[in-house]
PLY file of the C-alpha trace (Angstrom):
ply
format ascii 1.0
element vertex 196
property float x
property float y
property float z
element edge 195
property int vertex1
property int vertex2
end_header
80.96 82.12 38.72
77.51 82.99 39.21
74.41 80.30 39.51
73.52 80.84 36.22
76.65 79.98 34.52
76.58 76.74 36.64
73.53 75.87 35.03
75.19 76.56 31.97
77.85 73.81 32.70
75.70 71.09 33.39
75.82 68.02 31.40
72.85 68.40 28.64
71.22 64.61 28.96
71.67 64.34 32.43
68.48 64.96 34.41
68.56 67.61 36.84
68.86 65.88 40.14
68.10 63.09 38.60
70.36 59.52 38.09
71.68 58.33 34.99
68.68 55.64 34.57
66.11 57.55 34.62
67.83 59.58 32.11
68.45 56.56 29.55
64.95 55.24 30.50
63.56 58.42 28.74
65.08 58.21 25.87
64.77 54.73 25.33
60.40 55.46 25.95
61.13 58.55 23.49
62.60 56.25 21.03
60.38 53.64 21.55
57.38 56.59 20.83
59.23 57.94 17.75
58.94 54.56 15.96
54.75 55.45 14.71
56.25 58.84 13.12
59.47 56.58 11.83
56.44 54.20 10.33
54.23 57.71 9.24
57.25 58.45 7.41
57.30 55.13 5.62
53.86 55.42 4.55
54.57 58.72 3.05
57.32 57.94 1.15
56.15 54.26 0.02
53.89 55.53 -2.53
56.56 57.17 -4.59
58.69 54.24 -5.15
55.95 52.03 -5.51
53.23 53.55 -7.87
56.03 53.31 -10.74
56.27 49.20 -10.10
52.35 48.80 -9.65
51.66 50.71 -13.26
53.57 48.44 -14.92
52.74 45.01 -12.60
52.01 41.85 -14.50
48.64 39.81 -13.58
47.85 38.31 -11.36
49.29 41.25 -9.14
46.72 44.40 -8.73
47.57 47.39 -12.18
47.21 50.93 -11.48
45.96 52.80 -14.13
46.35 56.69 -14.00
43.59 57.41 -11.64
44.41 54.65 -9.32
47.89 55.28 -9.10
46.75 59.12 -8.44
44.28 57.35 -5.40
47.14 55.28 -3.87
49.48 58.31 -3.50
46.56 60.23 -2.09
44.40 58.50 -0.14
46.98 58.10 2.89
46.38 61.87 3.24
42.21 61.29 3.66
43.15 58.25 6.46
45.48 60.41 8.27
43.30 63.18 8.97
40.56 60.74 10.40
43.07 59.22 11.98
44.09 62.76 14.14
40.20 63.22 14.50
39.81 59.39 16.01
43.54 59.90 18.06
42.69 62.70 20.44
39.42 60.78 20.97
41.47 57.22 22.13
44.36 59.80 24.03
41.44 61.00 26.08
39.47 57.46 26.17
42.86 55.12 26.63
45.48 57.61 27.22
48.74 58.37 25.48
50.78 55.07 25.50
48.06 52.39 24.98
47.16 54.88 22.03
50.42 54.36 20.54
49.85 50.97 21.17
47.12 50.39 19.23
47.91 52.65 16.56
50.22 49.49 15.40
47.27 47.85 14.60
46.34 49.49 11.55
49.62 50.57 10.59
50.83 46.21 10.50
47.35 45.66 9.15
47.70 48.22 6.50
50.76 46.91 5.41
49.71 43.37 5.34
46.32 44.42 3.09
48.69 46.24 0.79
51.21 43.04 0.77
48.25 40.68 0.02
46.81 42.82 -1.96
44.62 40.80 -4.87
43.02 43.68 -6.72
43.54 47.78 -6.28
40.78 48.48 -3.39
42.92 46.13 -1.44
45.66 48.33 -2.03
43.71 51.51 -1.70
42.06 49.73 1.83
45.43 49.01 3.22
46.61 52.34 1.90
43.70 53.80 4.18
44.49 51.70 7.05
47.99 53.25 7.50
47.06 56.68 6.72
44.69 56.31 9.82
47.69 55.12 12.18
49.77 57.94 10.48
46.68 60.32 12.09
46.78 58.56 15.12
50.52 58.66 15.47
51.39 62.25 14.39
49.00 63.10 16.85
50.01 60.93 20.27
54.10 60.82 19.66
54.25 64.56 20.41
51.96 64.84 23.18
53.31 61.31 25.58
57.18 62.56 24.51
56.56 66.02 25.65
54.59 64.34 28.68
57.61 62.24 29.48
60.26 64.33 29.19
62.27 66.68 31.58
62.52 70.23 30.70
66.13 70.16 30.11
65.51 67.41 27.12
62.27 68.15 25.71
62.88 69.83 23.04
65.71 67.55 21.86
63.36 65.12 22.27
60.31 66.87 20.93
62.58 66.93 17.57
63.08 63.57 17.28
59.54 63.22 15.88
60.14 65.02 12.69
63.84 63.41 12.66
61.72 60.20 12.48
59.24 61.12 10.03
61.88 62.11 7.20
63.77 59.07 8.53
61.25 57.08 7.15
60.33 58.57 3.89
64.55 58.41 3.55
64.29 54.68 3.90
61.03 54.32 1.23
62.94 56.27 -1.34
65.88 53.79 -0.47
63.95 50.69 -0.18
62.96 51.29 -3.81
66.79 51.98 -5.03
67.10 48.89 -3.81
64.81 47.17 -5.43
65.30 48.27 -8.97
69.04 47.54 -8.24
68.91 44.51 -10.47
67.06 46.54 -13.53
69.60 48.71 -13.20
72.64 47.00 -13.55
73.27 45.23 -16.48
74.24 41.32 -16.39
72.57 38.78 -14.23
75.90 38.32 -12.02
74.68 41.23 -10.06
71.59 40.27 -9.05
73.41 36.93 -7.38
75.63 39.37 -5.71
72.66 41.07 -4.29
71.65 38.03 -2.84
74.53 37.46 -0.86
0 1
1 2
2 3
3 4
4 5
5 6
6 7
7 8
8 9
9 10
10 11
11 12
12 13
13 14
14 15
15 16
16 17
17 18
18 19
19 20
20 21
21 22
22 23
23 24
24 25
25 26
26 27
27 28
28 29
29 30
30 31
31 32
32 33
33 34
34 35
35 36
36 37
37 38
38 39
39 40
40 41
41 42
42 43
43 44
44 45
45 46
46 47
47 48
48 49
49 50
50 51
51 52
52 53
53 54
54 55
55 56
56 57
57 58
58 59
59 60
60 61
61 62
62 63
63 64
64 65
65 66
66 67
67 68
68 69
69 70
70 71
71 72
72 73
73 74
74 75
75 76
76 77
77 78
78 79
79 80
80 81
81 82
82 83
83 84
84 85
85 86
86 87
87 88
88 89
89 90
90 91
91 92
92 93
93 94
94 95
95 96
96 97
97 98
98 99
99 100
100 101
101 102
102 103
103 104
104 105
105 106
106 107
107 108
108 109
109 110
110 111
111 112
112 113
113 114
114 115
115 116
116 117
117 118
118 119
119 120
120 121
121 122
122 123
123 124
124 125
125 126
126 127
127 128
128 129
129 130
130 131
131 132
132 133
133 134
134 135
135 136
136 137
137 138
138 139
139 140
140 141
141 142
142 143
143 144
144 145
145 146
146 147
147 148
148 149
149 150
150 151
151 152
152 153
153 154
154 155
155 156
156 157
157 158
158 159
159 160
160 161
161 162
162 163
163 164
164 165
165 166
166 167
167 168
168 169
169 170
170 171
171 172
172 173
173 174
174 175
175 176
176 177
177 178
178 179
179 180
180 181
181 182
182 183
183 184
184 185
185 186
186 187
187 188
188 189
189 190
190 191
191 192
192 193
193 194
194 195
């Protein structure tokens, strides 16, 4: 057996060298980092099962018209690429993790604007808002995971942030399934077995 195929037998997720903690401590930062492209995801995929429920909302909650509803699927694009602009200014100002950090900020602020929303620019503001932490976060996940992780590792862990992103347009497009559930079944029993 030659040194090479020893290599070759080594466990994948165990650090070389290295103890089990460490190891787990990693992944657990890694995961911990993969939850802004998880939320970028989100914010992709939320306009799709949304738009159709806003076009046809009853006052006093905020109607898209055409153009609007055009704006809210859009305008997460024109915040995200400020938001990469503004993130490798705060990675070199506050550094990678605090700029994960903080790009919660506009992401649970966006989300709360869009919640609240009284009128469309609220929706198109908070739409903004998280399309700035999707910047922000698209651009520091990769960069502190790749920082943080061993060689053997990084790119399973370098992965994760695309695994995240499609994770999270995955659970928009099923977050609206769910809630036209009870248009789509027929009877009001359902809906009280929903609720359950």
């Amino acid at each position: 057996m030659t040194p090479e195929d020893q290599e070759e037998t080594q466990p994948l997720l165990r650090p070389p060298g290295g103890s089990a903690p460490r190891s787990r401590r990693v992944f657990l930062a890694a995961f911990a980092a993969a939850l802004g492209p998880l939320s970028f995801g989100f914010a992709l995929g939320y306009s799709s099962p949304a738009i159709p429920s806003l076009r046809r909302a009853a006052p006093p909650a905020p109607r898209l018209d055409a153009a609007a509803a055009s704006w809210f699927g859009a305008i997460v694009t024109l915040g995200a690429a400020a938001g990469g602009v503004l993130g490798g200014w705060l990675v070199d100002l506050a550094g990678r993790k605090l700029s994960l950090l903080l790009c919660t900020v506009p992401f649970v602020t966006g989300f709360a604007v869009i919640t609240a929303a009284q009128n469309v620019w609220m929706l198109l503001g908070g739409r903004l808002l998280t399309g700035l932490a999707c910047g922000i976060a698209s651009l520091v996940a990769p960069v502190y995971i790749s920082e943080i992780a061993y060689p053997e590792v990084r790119g399973l862990l370098g992965s994760c942030v695309q695994l995240m992103v499609v994770i999270g347009i995955l659970l928009a497009y099923l977050a609206g399934i769910v809630s036209m559930l009870p248009l789509l079944m027929p009877g009001n029993g359902c809906v009280a077995v929903l609720q359950i």
